[in-house]
MARBA-135944 format. One record per residue (C-alpha): residue in three letters; x, y, z. Coordinates in pm, whole numbers, plus 50000, padded with zeros to 5 digits. Layout:
! residues N
ALAXYZ;...
This chain:
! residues 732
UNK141627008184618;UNK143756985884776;UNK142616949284645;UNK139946959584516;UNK138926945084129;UNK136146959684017;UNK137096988983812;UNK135946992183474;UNK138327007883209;UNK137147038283014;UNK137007036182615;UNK140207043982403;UNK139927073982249;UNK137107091582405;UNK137297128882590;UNK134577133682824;UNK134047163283009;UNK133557157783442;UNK130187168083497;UNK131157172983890;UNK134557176884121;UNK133847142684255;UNK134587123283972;UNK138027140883931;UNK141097133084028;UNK144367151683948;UNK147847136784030;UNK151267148083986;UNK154067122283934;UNK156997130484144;UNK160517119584060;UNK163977122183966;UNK165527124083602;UNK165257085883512;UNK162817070383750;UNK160247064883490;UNK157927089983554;UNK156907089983171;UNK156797051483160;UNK154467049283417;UNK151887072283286;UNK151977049282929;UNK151707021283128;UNK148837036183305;UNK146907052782992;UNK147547013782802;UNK145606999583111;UNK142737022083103;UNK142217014882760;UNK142967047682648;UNK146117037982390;UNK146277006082154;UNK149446992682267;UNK152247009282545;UNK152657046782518;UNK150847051282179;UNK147787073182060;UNK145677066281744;UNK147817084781544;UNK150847063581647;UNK152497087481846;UNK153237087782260;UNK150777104882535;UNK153877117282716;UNK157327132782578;UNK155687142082250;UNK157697173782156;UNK160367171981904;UNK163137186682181;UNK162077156582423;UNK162717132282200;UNK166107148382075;UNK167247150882449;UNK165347119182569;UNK164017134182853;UNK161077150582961;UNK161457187682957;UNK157877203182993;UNK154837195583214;UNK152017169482990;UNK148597161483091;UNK147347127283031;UNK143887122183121;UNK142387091283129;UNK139127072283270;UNK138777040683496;UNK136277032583703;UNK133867062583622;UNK136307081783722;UNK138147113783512;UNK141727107183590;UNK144167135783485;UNK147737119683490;UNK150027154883508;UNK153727140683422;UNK156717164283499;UNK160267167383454;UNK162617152583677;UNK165857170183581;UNK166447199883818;UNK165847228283538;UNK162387222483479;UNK161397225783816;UNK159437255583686;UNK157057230383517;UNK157107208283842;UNK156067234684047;UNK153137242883783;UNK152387203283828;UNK152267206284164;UNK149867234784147;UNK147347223083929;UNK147367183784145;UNK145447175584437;UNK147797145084523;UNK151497133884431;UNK152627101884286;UNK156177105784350;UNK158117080284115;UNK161217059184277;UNK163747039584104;UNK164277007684283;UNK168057015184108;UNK168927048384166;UNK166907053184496;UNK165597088384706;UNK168017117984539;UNK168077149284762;UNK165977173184515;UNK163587142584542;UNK163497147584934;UNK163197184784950;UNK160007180184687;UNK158117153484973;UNK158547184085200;UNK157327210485044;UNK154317186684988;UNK153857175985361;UNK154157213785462;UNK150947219685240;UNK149277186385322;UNK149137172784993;UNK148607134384975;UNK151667113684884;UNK152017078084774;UNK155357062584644;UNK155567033884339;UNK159187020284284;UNK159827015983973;UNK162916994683759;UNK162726963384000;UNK163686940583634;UNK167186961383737;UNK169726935883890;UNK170386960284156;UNK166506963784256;UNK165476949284604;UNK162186960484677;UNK162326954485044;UNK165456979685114;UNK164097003584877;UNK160457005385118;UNK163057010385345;UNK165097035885206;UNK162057056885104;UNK160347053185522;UNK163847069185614;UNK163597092685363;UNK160067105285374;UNK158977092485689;UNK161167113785894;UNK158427121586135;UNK156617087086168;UNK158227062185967;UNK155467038886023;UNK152947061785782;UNK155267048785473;UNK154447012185430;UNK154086990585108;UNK150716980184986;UNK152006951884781;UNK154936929984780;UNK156516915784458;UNK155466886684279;UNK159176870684123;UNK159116846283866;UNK161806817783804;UNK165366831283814;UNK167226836083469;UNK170696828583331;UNK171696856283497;UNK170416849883859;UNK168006876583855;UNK164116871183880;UNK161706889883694;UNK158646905383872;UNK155536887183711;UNK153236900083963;UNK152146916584328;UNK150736902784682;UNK148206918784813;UNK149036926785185;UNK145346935185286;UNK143716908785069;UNK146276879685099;UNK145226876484734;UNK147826871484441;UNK147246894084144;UNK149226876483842;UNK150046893083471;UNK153096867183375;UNK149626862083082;UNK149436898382988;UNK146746901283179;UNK145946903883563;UNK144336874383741;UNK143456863684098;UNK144616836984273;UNK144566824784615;UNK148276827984772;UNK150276791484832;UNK150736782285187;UNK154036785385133;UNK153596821985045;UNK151176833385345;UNK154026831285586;UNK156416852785340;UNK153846880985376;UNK152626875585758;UNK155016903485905;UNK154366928585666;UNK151126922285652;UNK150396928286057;UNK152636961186019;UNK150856977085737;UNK147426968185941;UNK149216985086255;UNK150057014486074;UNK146257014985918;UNK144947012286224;UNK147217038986414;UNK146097066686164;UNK142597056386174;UNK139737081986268;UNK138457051186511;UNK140307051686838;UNK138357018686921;UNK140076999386635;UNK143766995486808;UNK142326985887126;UNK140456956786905;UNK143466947786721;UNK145466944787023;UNK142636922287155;UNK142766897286883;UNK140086903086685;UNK140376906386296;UNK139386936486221;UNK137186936185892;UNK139206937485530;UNK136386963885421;UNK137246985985689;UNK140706986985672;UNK140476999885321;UNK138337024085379;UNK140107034085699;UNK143437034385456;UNK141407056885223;UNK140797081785429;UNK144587079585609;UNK145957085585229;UNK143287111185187;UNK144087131085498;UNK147817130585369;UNK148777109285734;UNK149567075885518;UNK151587073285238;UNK151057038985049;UNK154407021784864;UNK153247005084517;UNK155236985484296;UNK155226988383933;UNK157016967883630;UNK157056969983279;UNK154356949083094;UNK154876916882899;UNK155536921882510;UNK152276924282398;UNK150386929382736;UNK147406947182791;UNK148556957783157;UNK151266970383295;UNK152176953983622;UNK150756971583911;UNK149026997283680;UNK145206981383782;UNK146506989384135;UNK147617025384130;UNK144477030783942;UNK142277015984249;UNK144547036584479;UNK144067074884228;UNK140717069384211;UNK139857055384590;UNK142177068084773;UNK143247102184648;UNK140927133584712;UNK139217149384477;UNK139067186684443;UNK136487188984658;UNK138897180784928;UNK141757202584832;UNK141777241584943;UNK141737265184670;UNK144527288584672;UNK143507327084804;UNK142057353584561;UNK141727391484561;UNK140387412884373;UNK142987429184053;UNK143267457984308;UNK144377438184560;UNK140797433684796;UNK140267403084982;UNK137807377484881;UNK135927348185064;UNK137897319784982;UNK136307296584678;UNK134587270384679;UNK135077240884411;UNK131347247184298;UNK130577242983941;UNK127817265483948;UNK129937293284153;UNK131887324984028;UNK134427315083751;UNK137997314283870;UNK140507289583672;UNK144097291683646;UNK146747293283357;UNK149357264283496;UNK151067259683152;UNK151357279782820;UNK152197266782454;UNK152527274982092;UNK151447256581858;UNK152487259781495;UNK149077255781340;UNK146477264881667;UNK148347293081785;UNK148827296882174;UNK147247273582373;UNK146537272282749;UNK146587245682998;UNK143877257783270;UNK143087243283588;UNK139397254383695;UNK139187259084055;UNK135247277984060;UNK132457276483812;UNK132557257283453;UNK134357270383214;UNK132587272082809;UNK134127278382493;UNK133477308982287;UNK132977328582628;UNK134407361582717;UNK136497361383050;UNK138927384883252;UNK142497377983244;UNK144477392683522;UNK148367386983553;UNK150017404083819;UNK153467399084019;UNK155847388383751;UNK156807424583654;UNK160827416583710;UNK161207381983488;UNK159557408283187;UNK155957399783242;UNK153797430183251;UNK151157434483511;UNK147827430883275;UNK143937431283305;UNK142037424782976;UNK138817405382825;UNK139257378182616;UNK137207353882429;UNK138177322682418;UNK138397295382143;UNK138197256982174;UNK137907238982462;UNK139947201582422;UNK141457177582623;UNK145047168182497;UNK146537136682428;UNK149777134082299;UNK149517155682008;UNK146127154781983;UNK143197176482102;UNK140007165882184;UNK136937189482207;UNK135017192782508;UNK131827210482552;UNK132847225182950;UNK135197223683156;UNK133797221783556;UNK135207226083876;UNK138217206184004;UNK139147202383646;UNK142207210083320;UNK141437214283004;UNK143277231482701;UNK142047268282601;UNK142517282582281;UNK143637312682128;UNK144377334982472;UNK146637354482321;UNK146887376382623;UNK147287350082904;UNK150597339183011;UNK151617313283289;UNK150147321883604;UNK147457343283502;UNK143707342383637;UNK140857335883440;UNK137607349783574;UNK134277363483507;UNK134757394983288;UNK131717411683512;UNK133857400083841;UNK136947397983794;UNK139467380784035;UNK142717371884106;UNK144557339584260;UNK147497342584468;UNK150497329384237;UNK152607299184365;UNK155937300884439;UNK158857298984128;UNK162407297984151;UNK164407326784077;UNK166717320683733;UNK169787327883834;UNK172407318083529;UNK172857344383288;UNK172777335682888;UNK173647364882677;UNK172797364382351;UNK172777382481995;UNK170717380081680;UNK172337355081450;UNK171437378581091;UNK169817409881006;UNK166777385180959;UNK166957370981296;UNK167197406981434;UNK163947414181312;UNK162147386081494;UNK164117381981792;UNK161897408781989;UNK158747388281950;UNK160457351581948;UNK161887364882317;UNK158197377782478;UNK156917347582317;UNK159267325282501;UNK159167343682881;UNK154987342782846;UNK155557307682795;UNK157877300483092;UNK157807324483425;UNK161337307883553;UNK162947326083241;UNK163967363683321;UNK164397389182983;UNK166997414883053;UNK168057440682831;UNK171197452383022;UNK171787493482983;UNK174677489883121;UNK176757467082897;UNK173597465082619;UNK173207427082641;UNK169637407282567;UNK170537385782893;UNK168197356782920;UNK168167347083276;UNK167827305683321;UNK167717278883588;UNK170407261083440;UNK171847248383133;UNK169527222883039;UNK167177252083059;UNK169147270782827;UNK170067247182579;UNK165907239582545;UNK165417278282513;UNK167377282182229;UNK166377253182087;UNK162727270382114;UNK164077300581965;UNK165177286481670;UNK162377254981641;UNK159157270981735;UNK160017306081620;UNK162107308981340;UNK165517326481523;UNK168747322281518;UNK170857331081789;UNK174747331481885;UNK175547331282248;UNK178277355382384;UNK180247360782703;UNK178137378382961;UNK179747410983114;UNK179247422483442;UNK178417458883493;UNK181917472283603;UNK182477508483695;UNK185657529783710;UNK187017557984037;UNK189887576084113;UNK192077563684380;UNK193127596884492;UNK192837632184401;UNK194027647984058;UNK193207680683883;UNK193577682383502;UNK193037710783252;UNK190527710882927;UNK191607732782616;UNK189597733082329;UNK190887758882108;UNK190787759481688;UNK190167786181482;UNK189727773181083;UNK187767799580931;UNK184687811380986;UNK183427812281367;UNK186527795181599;UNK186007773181911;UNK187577783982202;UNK187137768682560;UNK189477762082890;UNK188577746583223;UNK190627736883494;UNK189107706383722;UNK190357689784010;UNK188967649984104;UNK188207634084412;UNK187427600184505;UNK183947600084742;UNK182567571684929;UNK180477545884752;UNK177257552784642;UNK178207588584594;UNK177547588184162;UNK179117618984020;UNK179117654184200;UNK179577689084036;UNK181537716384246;UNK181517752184063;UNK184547774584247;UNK185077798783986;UNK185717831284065;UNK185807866783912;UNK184017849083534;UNK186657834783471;UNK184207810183286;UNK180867827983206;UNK178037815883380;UNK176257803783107;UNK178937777683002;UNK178907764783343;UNK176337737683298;UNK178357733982971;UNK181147720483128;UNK179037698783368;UNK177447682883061;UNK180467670182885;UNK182157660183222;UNK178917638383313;UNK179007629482929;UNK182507617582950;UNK181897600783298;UNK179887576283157;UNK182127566282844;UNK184437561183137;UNK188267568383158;UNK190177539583144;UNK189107509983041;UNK185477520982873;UNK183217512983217;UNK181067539483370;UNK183117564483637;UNK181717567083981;UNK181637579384332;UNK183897612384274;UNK183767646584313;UNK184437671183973;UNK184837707784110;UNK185807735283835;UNK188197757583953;UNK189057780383671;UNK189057788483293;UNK188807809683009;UNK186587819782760;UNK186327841282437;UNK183597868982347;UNK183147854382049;UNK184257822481987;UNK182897805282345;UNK180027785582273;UNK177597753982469;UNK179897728782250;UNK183307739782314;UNK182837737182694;UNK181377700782652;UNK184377694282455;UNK186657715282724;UNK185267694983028;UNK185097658982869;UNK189167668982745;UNK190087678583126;UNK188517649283263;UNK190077624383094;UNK193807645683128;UNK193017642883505;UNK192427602383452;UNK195777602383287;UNK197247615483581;UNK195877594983835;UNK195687561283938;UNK191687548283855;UNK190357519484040;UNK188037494983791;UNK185217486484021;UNK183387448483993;UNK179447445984114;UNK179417425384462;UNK176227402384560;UNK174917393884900;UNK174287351884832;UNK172597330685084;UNK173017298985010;UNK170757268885175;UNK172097237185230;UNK172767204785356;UNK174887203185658;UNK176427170385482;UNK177637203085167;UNK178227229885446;UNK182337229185432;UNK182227223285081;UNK180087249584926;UNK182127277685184;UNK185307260885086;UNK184287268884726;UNK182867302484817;UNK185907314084948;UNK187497300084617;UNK185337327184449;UNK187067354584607;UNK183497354584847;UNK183677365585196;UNK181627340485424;UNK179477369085665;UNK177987345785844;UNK175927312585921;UNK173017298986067;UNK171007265786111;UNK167977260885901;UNK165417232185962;UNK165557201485793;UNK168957191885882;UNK170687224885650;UNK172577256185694;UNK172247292585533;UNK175307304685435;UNK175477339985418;UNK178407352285179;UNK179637380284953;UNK180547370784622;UNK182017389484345;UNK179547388484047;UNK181897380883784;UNK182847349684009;UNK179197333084005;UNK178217333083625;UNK177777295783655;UNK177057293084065;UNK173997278983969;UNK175267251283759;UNK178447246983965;UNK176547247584330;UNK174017220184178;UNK176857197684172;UNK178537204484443;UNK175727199284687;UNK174457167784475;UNK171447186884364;UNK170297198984748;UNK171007229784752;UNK169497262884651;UNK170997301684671;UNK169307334284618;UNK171857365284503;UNK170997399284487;UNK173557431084398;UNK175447444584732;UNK177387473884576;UNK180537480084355;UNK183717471984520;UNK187617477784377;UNK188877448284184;UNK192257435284267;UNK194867451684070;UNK196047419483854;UNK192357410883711;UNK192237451783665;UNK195317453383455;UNK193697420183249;UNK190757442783191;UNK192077471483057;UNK194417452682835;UNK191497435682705;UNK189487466082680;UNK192457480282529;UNK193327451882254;UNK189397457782185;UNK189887494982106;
């Protein structure tokens, strides 16, 4: 790493299988919508040797972005693993959305890495989701380097972006985020900007040149040496003040040159550690280059300077039942424990999993325990089953390439689990085990939807599981209340690519509709009314009369029976009778057609024939005198109110309660968060936040996050009630 030119390519084409952790590396690029996350990883499989020309397989399609709804949206909406091979090393590129949607696939990314690449535009610079990303990483350790991408823009300036990204992710020692490399400019064009045809070496005062399509070394002009002198003696500083050496700054200081060879390895170990975080250029190649500028060098720094599983702590494990277990090892040749980080369907394979082996090697044709726990409330089942598996391959673009194992440290695609979902444990079906899951956001923007046809109806059921197994930030809800399929997302992006799944992979049609709210009905006050079911047509006659009388009660209450008859008036038998069809009628509602609440029914008197008194005509009688008492009385519609915390910058904090309290919310309360942010603790009307997911994204500038869950039903104010009920009316 770091100036170092002796890494040997692997062969296009080939899919080996690591034979131990220590030749694996796993990265996860890191990066807004538009950095060129995507880009990068082409550029990076088209220096390895790995495609015949920029971003292209054997088969002439891309290693990244290959699904048909990426390349209708142009953007990356799914998690891909590129692997690739340089330097003897197994190098599995994991690419990952950068619009804020997808951060379910992220997250899996994120899981299933060792290190993060995180991908800055030298245009657009550090965005805020960007930010919060680099600290979930530093608060688990994870290694970190940053490459700045787009410096052919006219805006780029490579210098202020190195320092934009120190201020941004060096918050604690700005001195751990220093550039590796400085740009190389050719001769300024027409339009006064100057192409990048090549890097400096900082450490190696060596010039690496690919104006030729090719990289080649060069000893620096002497008018270039003093160009590089300041950053050079900083980056050494830094070096030196993470190393594991105390001697070494003491030397420095001292004046002596302290070795090249052991101020890369000392650097290796800092980036290692997760204490130094290298900045690395990169450019697009030459038309018809075999390199992609700075591509050589991120390789040297992957495979040199990032761990390898080995290094990395495996997450916890438990039995299915929930027992402890010694934490694992990343031992080929110990128990088998791999992960499901990623699930797809393929039209012609059938369901295939993306697995990250953390234990033992992995074989195809083997039988293994799947365990998938935790997800019960996003319509994932809690499960524990054997399964063999198919086909073990390594994918590339569309493509799947056998392997014969899978080891330790590694990913690798699994065939035909037609059990295992996203997040589920594989492990030995003789000792079964399960990992503790990673964090995903909540979904928390409702899309309710309906069967296009009769046809579609059919196949919705299955297209629906189909599409949550695939995705654990997707909620299925089949609301009793208002009988909506609700498909909870993270945003519309997220929705749009749903359907589009729906109707793509699986063969259904769908038509979106307005989501409802579950809104309940109450009295305001108290009101008696009287039931009379009387008709006599031939043959046996009905005949049933109740008197009620209402009450409001305080929330929470549901509906409460009261029997004060005296001296039979109604026999004892019809009793329950009359409770049935008042509870029956209760939830048809009163008014407007929503469920009645919180009130108190007592039966005060009746009457009742020998013969013509029956179960029915009391159900009729006490549904009839409930709804003469709602006639009577003034009824309250009632509208579901959520708690919402919302976490955010204190930059946002005015305007997201400003907006809040546009929502009809009522702020409860504040406090300071780390990290420079606020919780704001509110209470929101539910039919006010539909879209408070979509809306608070841009309000905050993508920073801030909210979590919502259902307070209790509150009275609506009277001119949104009346709009109700003369919708609900205009319905009828």
């Amino acid at each position: 790493m770091g100036d170092k030119a002796n890494a040997h390519p692997g062969a296009a084409g080939r899919a080996a299988s690591a034979d131990h952790p220590a030749s694996v590396r796993n990265v996860v690029l890191v990066g807004h919508s538009g950095s060129g996350k995507t880009t990068l990883v082409e550029a990076l499989a088209l220096t390895a040797g790995a495609v015949n020309r920029a971003g292209r397989v054997e088969d002439g399609g891309t290693v990244s972005d290959y699904d048909e709804i990426e390349h209708r949206q142009q953007r990356s909406v799914q998690l891909s693993l590129v692997p690739v091979e340089w330097g003897g090393y197994k190098v599995n590129l994991l690419d990952t959305p950068g619009y804020a949607d997808f951060v379910g696939e992220l997250r899996a990314g994120l899981r299933a890495a060792d290190a993060a690449l995180f991908v800055v535009s030298a245009a657009d610079g550090v965005d805020g989701a960007t930010r919060m990303v680099w600290e979930e990483c530093a608060a688990v350790g994870m290694p970190r380097a940053i490459v700045i991408t787009h410096l052919e823009s006219a805006r780029a300036d490579f210098t202020e972006m190195t320092r934009t990204c120190a201020q941004a992710f060096g918050a604690d020692d700005p001195d751990a985020v220093l550039p590796l490399y400085l740009p190389l400019y050719g001769e300024q064009g027409p339009d006064g900007h100057a192409p990048v045809t090549g890097l400096i070496g900082l450490l190696s005062q060596r010039i690496f040149d690919y104006a030729s399509g090719e990289r080649k070394e060069s000893e620096p002009g002497a008018d270039q040496l003093p160009l590089i002198e300041e950053a050079r003696n900083k980056l050494i500083e830094g070096i030196i003040a993470e190393s594991e050496d105390e001697s070494l700054m003491d030397r420095y200081l001292s004046g002596e040159d302290i070795d090249f060879t052991t101020l890369v390895d000392d650097l290796e170990r800092a980036v290692a550690r997760g204490i130094f975080h290298p900045v690395l250029a990169a450019a697009p190649a030459a038309e018809g280059a075999r390199q992609g500028i700075g591509t050589v060098e991120l390789l040297e720094l992957i495979t040199g300077g990032f761990p390898t599983p080995l290094e990395h702590p495996a997450p916890a494990v438990t039995t299915p039942g929930g027992k402890p277990r010694p934490a694992l090892a990343c031992d080929p040749s110990g128990p088998l424990v791999a992960e499901v980080v990623k699930t797809a369907s393929d039209p012609y394979v059938g369901r295939i999993s993306l697995v990250r082996v953390f234990s033992g090697t992995l074989h195809p044709d083997e039988t293994v325990h799947v365990s998938g726990h935790g997800l019960a409330d996003r319509g994932h089942e809690d499960h524990d089953v054997d399964e063999r598996i198919g086909a073990l391959s390594s994918p590339f673009g569309k493509q799947q390439r056998g392997l014969t194992h899978c080891c330790a440290g590694d990913l690798a695609c699994v065939a035909k689990l037609s059990r295992a979902e996203t997040g589920d444990t594989l492990s030995a079906k003789d000792d079964p085990l399960l990992m503790e899951p990673w964090d995903m956001p909540d979904p928390l923007l409702p899309l309710a939807i309906q069967a296009h046809s009769k046809a579609d109806e059919d196949k919705l059921s299955q297209g629906l599981s189909r599409l949550v197994a695939e995705d654990p930030t997707m909620r299925l809800e089949q609301n009793q209340d208002t009988h909506q399929v609700v498909l909870w997302c993270l945003g519309e992006a997220h929705a749009d690519v749903a359907l589009e799944r729906l109707r793509s992979r699986y063969g259904v049609q769908v038509d979106v509709v307005p989501y409802k709210v579950s809104l309940r009905e109450t009295f305001a006050g108290r009101s008696g009314g009287r039931g009379r079911h009387v008709k006599q047509s031939g043959g046996h006659g009905q005949y049933a009369i109740c008197e009620i009388e209402v009450e409001p009660l305080p929330g929470g209450s549901g509906i409460e029976f009261v029997d004060k008859v005296v001296g039979g008036a109604v026999p004892r038998q019809f009793i329950p009778s009359v409770e049935k069809g008042v509870r029956a009628q209760a939830a048809k509602g009163v008014a407007a057609g929503y469920a009645l609440i919180d009130v108190r029914v007592t039966l005060l008197d009746g009457k009742a024939h020998s013969v013509d008194s029956s179960d029915a005509a009391f159900q009729t009688a006490g549904a009839l005198a409930l709804r003469e008492a709602a006639a009577d009385a003034r009824i309250h519609l009632l509208e579901p109110v959520a708690e919402v915390q919302v976490l955010v910058s204190d930059d946002h904090v005015g305007a997201v309660m400003s907006d809040l309290s546009g929502r009809r919310g009522r702020v409860v309360g504040t406090e300071q968060a780390p990290g420079g942010r606020t919780l704001v603790r509110a209470e929101v009307p539910e039919i006010e936040i539909g879209r408070y997911a979509v809306d608070l994204r841009s309000l905050s500038q993508g920073t801030a996050r909210f979590t919502r869950a259902y307070a209790r039903h509150e009275p609506m104010p009277p001119q949104l009630s009346e709009k109700i009920r003369e919708q609900a009316a205009d319905a009828s």
